[in-house]
C-alpha positions in Angstrom: 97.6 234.4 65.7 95.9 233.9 69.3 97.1 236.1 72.0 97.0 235.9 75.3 97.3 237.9 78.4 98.9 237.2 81.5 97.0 237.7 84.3 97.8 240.2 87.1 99.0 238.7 90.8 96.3 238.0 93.0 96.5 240.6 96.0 93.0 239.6 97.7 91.0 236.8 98.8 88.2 234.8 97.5 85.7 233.4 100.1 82.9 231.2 99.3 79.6 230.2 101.5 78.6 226.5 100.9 76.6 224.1 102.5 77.5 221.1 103.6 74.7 219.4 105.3 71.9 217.6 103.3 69.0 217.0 105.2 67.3 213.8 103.3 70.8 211.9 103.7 70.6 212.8 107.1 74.4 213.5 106.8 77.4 216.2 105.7 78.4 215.3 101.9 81.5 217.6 100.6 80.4 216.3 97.0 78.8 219.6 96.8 81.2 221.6 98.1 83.5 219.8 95.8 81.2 220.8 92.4 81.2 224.7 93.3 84.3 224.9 93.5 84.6 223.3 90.3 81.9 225.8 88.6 84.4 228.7 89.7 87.6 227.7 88.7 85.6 227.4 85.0 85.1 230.8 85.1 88.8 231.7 86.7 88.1 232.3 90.0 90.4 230.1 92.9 89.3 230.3 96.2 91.3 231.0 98.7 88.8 230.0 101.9 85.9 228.1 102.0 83.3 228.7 104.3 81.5 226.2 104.8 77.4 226.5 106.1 76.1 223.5 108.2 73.8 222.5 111.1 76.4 220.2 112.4 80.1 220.5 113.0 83.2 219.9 110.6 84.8 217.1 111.6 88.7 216.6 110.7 88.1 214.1 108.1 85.6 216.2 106.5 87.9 219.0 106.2 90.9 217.2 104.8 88.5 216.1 102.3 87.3 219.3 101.3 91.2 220.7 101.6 92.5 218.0 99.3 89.3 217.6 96.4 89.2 221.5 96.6 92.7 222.5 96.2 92.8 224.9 99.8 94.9 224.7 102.6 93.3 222.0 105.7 93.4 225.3 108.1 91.1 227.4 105.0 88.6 225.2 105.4 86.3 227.1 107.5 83.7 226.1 109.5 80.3 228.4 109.9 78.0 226.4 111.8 74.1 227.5 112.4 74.0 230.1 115.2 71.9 229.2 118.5 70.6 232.9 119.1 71.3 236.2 116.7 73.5 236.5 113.6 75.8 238.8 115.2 77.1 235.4 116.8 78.8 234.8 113.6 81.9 237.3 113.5 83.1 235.4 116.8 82.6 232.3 115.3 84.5 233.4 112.3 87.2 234.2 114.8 87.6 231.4 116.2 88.4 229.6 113.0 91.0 232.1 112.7 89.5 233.6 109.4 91.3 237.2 110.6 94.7 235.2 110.4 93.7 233.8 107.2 93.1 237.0 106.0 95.7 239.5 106.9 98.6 236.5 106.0 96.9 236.1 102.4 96.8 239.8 102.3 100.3 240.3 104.4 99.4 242.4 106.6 100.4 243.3 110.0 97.6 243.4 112.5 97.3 243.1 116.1 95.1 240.5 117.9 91.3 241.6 117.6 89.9 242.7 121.0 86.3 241.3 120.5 85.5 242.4 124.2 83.1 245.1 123.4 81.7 242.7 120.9 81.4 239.8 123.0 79.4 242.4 125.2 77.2 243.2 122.6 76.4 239.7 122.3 75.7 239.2 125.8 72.9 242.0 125.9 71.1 240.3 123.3 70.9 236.9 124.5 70.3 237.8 128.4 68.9 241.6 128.1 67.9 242.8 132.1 64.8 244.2 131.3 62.1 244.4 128.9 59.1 246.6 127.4 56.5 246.0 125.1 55.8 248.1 121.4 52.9 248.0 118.9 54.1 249.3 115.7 51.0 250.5 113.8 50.8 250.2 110.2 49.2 249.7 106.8 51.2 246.9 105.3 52.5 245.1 108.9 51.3 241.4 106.9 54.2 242.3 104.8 57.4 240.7 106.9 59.6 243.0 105.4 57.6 246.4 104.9 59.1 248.0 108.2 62.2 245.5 108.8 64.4 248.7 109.1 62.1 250.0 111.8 62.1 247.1 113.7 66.1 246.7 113.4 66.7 250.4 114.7 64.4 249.3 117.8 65.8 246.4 118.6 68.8 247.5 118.4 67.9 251.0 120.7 67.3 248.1 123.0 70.4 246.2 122.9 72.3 249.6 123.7 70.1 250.1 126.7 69.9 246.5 127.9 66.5 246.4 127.1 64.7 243.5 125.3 61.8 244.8 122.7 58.5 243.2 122.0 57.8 244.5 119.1 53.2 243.7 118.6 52.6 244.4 114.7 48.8 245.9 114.9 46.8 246.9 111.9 45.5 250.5 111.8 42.0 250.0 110.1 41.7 247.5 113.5 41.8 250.1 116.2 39.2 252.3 113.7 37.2 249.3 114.2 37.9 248.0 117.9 39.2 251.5 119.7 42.3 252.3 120.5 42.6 251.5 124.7 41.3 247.8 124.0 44.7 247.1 122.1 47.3 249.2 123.5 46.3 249.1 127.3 49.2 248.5 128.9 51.5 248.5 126.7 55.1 250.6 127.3 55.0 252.7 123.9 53.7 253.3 120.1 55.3 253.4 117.1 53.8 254.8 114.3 56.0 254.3 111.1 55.4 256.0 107.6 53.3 255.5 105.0 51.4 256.0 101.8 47.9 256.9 101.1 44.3 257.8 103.2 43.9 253.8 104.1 44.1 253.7 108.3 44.8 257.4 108.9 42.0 257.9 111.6 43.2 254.7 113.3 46.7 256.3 113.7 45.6 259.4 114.9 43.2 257.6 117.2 46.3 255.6 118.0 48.8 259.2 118.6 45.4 260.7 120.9 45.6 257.7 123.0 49.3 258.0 123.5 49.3 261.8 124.9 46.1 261.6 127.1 47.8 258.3 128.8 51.0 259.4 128.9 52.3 256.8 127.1 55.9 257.4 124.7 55.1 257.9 121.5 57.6 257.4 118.3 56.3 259.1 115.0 58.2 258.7 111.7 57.0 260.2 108.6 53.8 260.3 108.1 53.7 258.9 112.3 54.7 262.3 113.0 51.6 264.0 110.4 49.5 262.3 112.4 50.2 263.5 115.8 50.4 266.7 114.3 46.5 266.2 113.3 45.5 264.7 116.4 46.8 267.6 118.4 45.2 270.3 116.5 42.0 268.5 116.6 42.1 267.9 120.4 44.0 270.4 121.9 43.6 273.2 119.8 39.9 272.3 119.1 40.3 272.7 114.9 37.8 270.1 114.7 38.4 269.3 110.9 42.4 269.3 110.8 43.7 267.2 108.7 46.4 267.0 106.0 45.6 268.6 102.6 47.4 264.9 101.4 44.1 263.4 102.0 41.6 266.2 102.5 42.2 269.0 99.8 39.3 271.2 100.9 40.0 271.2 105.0 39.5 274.4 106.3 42.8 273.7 108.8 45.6 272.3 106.8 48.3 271.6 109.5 50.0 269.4 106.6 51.3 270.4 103.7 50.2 268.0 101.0 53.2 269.4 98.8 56.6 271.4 99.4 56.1 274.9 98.2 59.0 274.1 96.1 57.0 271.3 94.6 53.4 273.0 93.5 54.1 271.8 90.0 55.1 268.8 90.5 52.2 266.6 88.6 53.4 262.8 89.1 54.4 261.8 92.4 57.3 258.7 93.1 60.8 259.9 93.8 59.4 263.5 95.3 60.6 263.4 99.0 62.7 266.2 100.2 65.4 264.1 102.1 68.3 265.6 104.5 68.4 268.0 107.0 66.2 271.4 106.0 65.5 274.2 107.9 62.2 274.5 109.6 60.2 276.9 111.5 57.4 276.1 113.3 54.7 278.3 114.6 51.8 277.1 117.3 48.8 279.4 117.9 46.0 278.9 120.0 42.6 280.6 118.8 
């Protein structure tokens, strides 16, 4: 005997993102749109809204077509067209195809009207910021586009609060061992030194951390940025000529880093290690 269960009442909403433009016909085809759809019904999931991706605008006899092959209200056929400057363009866009309204009547709830103003404002800083400085970010693996994407989203987005546009000038470390550090940071407005793994490019950080105290320039270490200025000024201002940390030089006489936690001296294999979250740390500066 087969038995079967009822399913419960839906009580949320199913969105899905689909493209719409296809760039060798040169034109919008909803045939696509129409066979997604399709997939997920097989599998027992309705939409609700479509969003719908493209380069160029919906027009209203594209969305009735989409509304009637698809089985979704005309007014849930949503349009999310390429943005012209940043991504956080898209939640106003969103708005304005009433996808909020959608929402809170397929969910029933009672909202208020958004107030987007601080948003909008947001927007504005980022497509006409007043002002504007100039970064290097020093690193080992900068060819990688992603290595330090958090990095550069936490900047640019310091920047956006202060009205302040970013250039952000990716720089490999073994190149100022090689070239000096003035020749590529002269006249720039700060350095970034972000974290990282292993001897490779050390000196040309803490060439990089010298050059930013004796000119005066802002400096922003993270990690093993911070290890570095550490080195540089006990090697240069408290003259401990070998400083270094006992990471990469086991047998310094001046060990200003640790290369392990007390806490971890028996630790043998190293991934997953870091000591994260706020500790408690004293630090102690003596000239000799």
């Amino acid at each position: 005997m087969n038995r079967t269960r009822s399913r419960p009442a839906q009580r949320h909403v199913r969105s899905r993102d689909l493209r719409t433009f296809i760039k060798a016909a040169g034109e919008l085809k909803t045939k696509p749109t129409q066979q997604s759809v399709a997939k997920l019904r097989e599998i027992g999931i309705a939409p609700q809204i479509l969003v719908c991706r493209c380069e160029r605008p919906l027009d209203k006899e594209l969305r009735q077509k989409i509304s009637l092959f698809c089985n979704v209200p005309y007014e849930a056929v949503v349009e999310e067209k390429d943005v012209d400057h940043s991504i956080y363009e898209v939640p106003l866009m969103l708005q304005r195809e009433r996808v909020d309204d959608l929402v809170c009547r397929q969910l029933q709830l009672d909202a208020p009207a958004a107030n987007m103003a601080h948003w909008q404002e947001i927007l504005r800083k980022i497509i006409a910021l007043r002002t504007g400085c100039a970064l290097p970010s020093w690193g080992k693996y900068i060819g990688l586009q992603d290595a330090y994407k958090s990095v550069y989203e936490a900047i640019s987005h310091g920047g956006i609060g202060n009205d302040c546009g970013v250039e952000i000038q990716k720089v490999d470390a073994e190149d100022i061992e090689r070239e000096g550090a003035e020749k590529l940071l002269k006249g720039l407005g700060g350095i970034l030194v972000p974290g990282g793994f292993g001897e490779r490019g050390i000196e040309g950080k803490i060439q990089a951390a010298r050059y930013a105290r004796e000119s005066k320039v802002p400096y922003l270490g993270l990690c093993l940025g911070m290890q570095v200025a550490t080195i540089e000024f006990a090697r240069h201002v408290l003259k401990l000529s070998k400083a270094h940390s006992a990471e990469f030089d086991p047998n310094t006489p001046h060990p200003v880093i640790a290369a392990m936690l007390d806490e971890q001296t028996r630790v043998t294999k190293k991934g997953g290690t870091m000591r994260l979250g706020a500790q408690p740390c004293q630090l102690a500066v003596g000239v000799p």
